[in-house]
C-alpha positions in Angstrom: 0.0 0.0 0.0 1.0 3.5 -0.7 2.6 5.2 1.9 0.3 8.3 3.3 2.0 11.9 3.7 1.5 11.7 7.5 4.0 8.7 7.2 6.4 9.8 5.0 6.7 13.1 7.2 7.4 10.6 9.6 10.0 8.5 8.2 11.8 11.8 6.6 12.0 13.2 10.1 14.0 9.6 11.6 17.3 11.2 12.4 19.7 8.6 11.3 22.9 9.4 12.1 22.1 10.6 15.7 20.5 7.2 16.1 24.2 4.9 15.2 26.1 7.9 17.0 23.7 7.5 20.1 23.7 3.7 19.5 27.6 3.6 19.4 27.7 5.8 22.7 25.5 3.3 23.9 27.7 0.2 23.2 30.7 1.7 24.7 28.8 1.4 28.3 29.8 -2.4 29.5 26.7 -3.8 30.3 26.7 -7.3 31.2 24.0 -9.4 33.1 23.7 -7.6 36.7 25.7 -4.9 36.1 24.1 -2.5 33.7 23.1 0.3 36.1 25.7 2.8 34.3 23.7 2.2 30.7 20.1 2.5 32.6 21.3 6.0 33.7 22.9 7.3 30.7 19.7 6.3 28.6 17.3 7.9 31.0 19.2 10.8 30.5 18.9 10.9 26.9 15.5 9.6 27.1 14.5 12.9 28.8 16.9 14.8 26.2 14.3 13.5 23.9 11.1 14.7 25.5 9.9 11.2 26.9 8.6 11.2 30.1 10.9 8.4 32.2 10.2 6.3 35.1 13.3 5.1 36.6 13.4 2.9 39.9 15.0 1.0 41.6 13.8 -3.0 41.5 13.4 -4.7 44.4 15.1 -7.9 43.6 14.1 -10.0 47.1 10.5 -8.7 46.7 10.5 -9.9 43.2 11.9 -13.4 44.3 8.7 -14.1 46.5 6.3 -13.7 43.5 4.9 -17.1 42.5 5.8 -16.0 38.6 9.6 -14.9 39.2 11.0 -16.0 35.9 14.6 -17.0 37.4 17.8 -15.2 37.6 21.3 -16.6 37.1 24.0 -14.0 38.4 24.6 -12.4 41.9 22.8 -8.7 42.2 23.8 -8.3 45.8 26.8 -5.5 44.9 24.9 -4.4 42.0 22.0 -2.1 42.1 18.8 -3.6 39.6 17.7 -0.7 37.6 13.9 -0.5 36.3 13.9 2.6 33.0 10.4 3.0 31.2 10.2 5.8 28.6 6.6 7.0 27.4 5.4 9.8 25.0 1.4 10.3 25.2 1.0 11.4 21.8 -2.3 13.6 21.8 -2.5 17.3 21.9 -2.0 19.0 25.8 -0.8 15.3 27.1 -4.7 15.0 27.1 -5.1 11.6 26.4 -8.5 10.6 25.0 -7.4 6.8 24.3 -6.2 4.5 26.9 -4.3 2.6 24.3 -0.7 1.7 24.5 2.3 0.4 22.4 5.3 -0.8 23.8 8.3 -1.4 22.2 10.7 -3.7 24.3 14.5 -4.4 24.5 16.7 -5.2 26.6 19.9 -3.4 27.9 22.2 -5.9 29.5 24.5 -7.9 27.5 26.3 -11.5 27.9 30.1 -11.2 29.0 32.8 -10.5 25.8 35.0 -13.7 26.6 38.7 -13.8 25.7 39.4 -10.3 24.2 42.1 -12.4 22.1 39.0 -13.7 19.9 38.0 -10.5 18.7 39.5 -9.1 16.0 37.5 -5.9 17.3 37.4 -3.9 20.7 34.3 -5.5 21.8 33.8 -2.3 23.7 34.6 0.0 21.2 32.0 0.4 18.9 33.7 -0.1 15.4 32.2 1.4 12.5 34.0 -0.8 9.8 32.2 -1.0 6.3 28.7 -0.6 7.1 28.7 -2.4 10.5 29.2 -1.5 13.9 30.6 -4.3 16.1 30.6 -4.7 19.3 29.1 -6.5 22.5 25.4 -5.9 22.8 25.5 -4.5 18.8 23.3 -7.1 17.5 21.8 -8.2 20.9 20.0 -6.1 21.5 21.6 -2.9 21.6 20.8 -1.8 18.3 16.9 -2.6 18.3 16.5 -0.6 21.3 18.0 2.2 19.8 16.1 1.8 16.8 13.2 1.7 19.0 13.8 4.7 21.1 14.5 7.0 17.8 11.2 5.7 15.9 9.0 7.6 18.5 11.5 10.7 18.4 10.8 10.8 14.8 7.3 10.5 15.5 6.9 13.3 18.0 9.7 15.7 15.5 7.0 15.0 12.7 4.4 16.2 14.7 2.0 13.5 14.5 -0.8 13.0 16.8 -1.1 9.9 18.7 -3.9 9.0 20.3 -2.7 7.0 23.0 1.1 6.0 24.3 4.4 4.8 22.8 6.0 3.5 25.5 9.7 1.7 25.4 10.9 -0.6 27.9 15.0 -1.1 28.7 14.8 -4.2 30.7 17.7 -5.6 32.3 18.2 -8.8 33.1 16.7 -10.6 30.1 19.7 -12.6 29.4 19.2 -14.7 32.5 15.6 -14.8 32.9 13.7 -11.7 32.3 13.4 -9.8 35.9 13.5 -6.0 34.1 10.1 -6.8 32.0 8.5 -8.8 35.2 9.1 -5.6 37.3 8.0 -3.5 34.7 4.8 -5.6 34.1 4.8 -5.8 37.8 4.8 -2.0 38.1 2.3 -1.4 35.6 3.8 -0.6 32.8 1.4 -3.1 30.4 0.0 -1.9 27.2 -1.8 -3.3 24.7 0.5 -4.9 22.3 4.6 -5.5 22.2 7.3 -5.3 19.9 10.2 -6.8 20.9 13.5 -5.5 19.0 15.2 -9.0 19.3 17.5 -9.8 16.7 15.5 -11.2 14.0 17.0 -10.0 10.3 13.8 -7.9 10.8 11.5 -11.1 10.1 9.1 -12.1 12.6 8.3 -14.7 15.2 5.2 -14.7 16.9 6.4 -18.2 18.5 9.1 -18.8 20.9 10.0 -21.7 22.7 10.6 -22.0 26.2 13.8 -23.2 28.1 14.7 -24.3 31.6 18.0 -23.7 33.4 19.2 -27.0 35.5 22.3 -27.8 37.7 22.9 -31.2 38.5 25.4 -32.5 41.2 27.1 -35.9 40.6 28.5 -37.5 43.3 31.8 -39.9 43.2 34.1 -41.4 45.2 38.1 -40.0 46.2 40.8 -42.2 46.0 44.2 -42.0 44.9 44.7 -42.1 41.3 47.2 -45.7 41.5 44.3 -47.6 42.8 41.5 -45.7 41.2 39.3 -48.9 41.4 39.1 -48.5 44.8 37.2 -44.9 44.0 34.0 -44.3 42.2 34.7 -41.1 39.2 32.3 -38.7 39.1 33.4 -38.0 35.5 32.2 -41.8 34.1 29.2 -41.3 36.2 28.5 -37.9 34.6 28.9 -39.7 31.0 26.3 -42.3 31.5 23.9 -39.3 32.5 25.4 -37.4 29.3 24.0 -40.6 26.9 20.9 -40.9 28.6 20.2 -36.4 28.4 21.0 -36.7 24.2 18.2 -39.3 23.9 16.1 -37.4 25.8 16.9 -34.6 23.8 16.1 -36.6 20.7 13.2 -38.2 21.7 11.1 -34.7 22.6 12.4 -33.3 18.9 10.8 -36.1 17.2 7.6 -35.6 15.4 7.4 -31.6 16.1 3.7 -30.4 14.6 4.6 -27.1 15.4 3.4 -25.0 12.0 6.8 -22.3 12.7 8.7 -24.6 15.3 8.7 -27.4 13.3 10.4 -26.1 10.5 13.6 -26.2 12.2 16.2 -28.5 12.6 16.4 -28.9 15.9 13.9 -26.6 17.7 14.2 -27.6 21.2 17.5 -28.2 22.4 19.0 -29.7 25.5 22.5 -28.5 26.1 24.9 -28.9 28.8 27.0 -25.8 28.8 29.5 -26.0 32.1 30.8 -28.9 33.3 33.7 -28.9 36.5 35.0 -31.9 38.4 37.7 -33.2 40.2 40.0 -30.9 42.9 43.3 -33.3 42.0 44.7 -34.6 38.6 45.7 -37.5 40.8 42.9 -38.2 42.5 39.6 -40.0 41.4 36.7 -36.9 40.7 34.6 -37.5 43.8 32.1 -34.8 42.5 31.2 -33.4 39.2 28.8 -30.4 38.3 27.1 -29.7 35.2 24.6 -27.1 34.4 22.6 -26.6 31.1 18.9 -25.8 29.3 16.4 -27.9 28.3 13.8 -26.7 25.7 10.2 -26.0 26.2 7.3 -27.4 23.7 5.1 -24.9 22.4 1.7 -25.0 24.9 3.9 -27.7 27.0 3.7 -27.0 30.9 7.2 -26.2 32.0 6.5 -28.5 35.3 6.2 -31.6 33.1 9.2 -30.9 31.4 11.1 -31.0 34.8 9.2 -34.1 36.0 10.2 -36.1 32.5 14.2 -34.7 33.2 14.2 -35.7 36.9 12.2 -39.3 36.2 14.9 -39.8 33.3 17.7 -39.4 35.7 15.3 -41.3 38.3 15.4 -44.5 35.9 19.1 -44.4 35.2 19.8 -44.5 39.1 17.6 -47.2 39.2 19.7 -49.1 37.0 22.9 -48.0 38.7 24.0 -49.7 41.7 26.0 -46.6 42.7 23.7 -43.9 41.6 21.2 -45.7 43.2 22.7 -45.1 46.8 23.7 -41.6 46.1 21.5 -39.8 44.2 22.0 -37.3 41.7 20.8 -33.7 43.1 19.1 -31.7 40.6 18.4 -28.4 41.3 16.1 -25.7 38.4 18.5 -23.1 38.7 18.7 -19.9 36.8 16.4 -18.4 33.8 12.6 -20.4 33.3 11.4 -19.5 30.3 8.0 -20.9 29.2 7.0 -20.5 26.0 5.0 -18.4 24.6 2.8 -17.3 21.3 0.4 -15.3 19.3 -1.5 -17.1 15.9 0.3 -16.2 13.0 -2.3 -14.6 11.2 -2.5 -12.2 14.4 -3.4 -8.3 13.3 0.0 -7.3 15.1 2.1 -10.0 12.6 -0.2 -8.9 9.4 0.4 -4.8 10.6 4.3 -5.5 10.7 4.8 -7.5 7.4 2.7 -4.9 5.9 5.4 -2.1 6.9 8.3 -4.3 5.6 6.6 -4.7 2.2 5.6 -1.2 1.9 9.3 0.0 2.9 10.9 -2.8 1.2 8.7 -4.7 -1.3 9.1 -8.1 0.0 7.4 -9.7 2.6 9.3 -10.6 5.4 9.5 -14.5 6.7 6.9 -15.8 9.5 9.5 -17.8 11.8 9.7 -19.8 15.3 12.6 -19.4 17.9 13.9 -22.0 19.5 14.9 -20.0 22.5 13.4 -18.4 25.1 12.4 -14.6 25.4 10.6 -11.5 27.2 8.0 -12.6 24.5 6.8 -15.1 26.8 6.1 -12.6 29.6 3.7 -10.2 27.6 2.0 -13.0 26.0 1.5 -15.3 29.5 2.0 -13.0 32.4 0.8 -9.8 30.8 -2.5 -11.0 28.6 -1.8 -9.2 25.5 0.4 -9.9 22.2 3.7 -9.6 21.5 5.7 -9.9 18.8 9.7 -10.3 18.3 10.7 -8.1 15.4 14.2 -6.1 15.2 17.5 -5.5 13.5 20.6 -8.4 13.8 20.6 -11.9 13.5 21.3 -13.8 16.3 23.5 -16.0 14.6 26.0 -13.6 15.2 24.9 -12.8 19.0 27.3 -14.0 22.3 30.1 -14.6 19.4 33.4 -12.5 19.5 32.8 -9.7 17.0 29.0 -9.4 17.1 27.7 -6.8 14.7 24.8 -5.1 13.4 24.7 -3.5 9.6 23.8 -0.2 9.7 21.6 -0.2 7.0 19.1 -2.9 9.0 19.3 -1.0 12.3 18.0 2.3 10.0 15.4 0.0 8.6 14.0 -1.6 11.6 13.8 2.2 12.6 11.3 2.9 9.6 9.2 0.0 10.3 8.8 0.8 13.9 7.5 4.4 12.3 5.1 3.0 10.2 3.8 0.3 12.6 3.6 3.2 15.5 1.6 5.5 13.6 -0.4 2.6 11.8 -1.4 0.8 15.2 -3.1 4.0 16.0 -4.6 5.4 13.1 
């Protein structure tokens, strides 16, 4: 469809280079998982600069712990303080708002750890602007939809354009390891009526995300010394029985997947052990051994029967095991609990999004699944209304040395957020 002169008022007021400078200032501020206080503050600040009026609080992190829906949390907060940052413009005339209806646009500020600086061939702290992409930590996730975000509505209130009703964006922390800055922000009522979440999608959109569960299980062995290692029980050959028994698990809930979006892919909901430690002596038999990991989440599968069917899988192998048997593996649901979470695919919030890509673009963007778990969830379950995950990056290229976002996609995603603002309310 043609694009109307309010829009393209709109779009030709999207300052573009302000947004990569501010999104490069932005990437510079080291923001991993519990620690991104500094970047809360600096974007309140510019949020303000901007004209949005900003809510920014302090969460309550023990309060949020006793809620019966806390999604989880992985790292240690206690030195860190949990920073809540809501920006809102109400969009008619006077700030009189005749419409109670609300927008939210979603993303989320914190950022996994950089690794070994050695595998970078970029400062992943520096913002490089090398042919047409800016790398960096946090560039693809999710820095750069956020950004996007945030300077869609200032092109929006530049142009003029009433609104009748809010644009509201959301810098969650914490999203990385569970979600906690969207839960306090839903908790604080901040809700709206529908969600975009700038998740790195190469700007195609999934209205489906699986869920995943965060598990640490404690193997127990026996210690003895290394030149009569019969005599001990290792916690390593102990762990590799439970290691084949996990990957035919893992195999057996990805077979036959009906899932229209989810079952498209090759392997849509994974179980992965990623951290394994054992042993205190290389001459000494491992007397313990600790693994942690994720198991995916079924779309519309309860999350408490996919811990039941992990714990009664270990269950039978100790049954089987003569030393498991007597000392049981202790398996605790650590960390991030994503359920899962979707909207139809025909929903009026997918159809109003492809319909900006096409118009901006002339192609249609892809209807896809993810196989991982997201702040999606939380709108969709916890919240009551739809949400969508739609933004700049692929994530492909996200928690990899030299993450990057092209330029070019992070000024589109811009545009579309324009078009689906103004076209959500008019």
């Amino acid at each position: 469809m043609a694009l109307t002169e309010i829009e393209r008022g709109a779009l030709a007021a999207l300052d573009e280079q302000k947004l990569i400078d501010a999104l490069r200032d932005l990437l510079c501020i080291q923001s991993v998982t519990g620690q991104e206080a500094t970047a809360q503050h600096w974007l309140s600040h510019h949020m303000r600069q901007l004209g949005l009026d900003v809510d920014l609080w302090t969460i309550d992190i023990a309060s949020l712990q006793k809620h019966p829906w806390f999604p989880g949390m992985e790292v240690d907060r206690s030195k860190h303080e949990a920073i809540g940052l809501v920006g809102a413009w109400h969009g008619t005339a006077g700030g009189d708002r005749s419409s109670d209806k609300r927008l939210i646009f979603n993303g989320h500020i914190d950022v996994v750890p950089e690794g070994d600086h050695a595998n970078w061939q970029h400062d992943p702290w520096g913002a490089e602007l090398v042919d047409g992409r800016i790398y960096g930590r946090g560039s693809c996730d999710m820095k750069s939809g956020l950004m996007a975000a945030l300077y869609a509505i200032k092109a929006i209130m530049d142009a003029g354009i009433p609104i009748d009703g809010s644009l509201m964006i959301q810098s969650v922390i914490g999203e990385e390891d569970g979600g906690i800055g969207t839960f306090a922000s839903l908790l604080r009522g901040h809700t709206g009526d529908a969600a975009i979440v700038c998740e790195p999608t190469r700007l195609n959109l999934i209205p489906a995300q699986a869920g995943a569960l965060t598990f640490t299980v404690r193997v127990h062995g026996k210690s003895a010394h290394a030149c009569v290692r019969l005599e001990g029980v290792s916690a390593i050959e102990k762990y590799l029985d439970v290691h084949k028994v996990l990957i035919q698990l893992e195999r057996e809930r990805n077979s036959e997947i009906e899932h229209p979006l989810l079952g498209k892919l090759a392997l849509p909901y994974p179980l992965n052990i990623g951290h394994v430690q054992a042993g205190n002596w290389s001459s000494s038999v491992p007397e313990e051994l600790v693994f942690e990991g994720r198991i995916g989440v079924a779309m519309g599968e309860d999350s408490d029967s996919v811990r039941l069917q992990f714990e009664q899988t270990l269950k039978e192998l100790a049954v089987a095991d003569r030393w498991l048997c007597n000392h049981p593996l202790e398996i605790v649901w650590s960390g991030g609990q994503f359920d899962s979470g979707e909207i139809p695919m025909d929903h009026y919030l997918v159809k109003l999004c492809q319909q900006c890509m096409l118009d901006l673009t002339g192609d249609k963007p892809e209807i896809e699944g993810a196989p991982y778990g997201s702040d999606l969830r939380l709108f969709v379950n916890m919240g009551g209304f739809p949400a969508l995950l739609f933004g700049p990056g692929d994530v492909k290229v996200a928690h990899m040395p030299d993450e990057f976002v092209d330029v070019q996609e992070v000024i589109l995603a811009a545009r579309a957020y324009i078009l689906a603002a103004i076209r959500y309310f008019h």
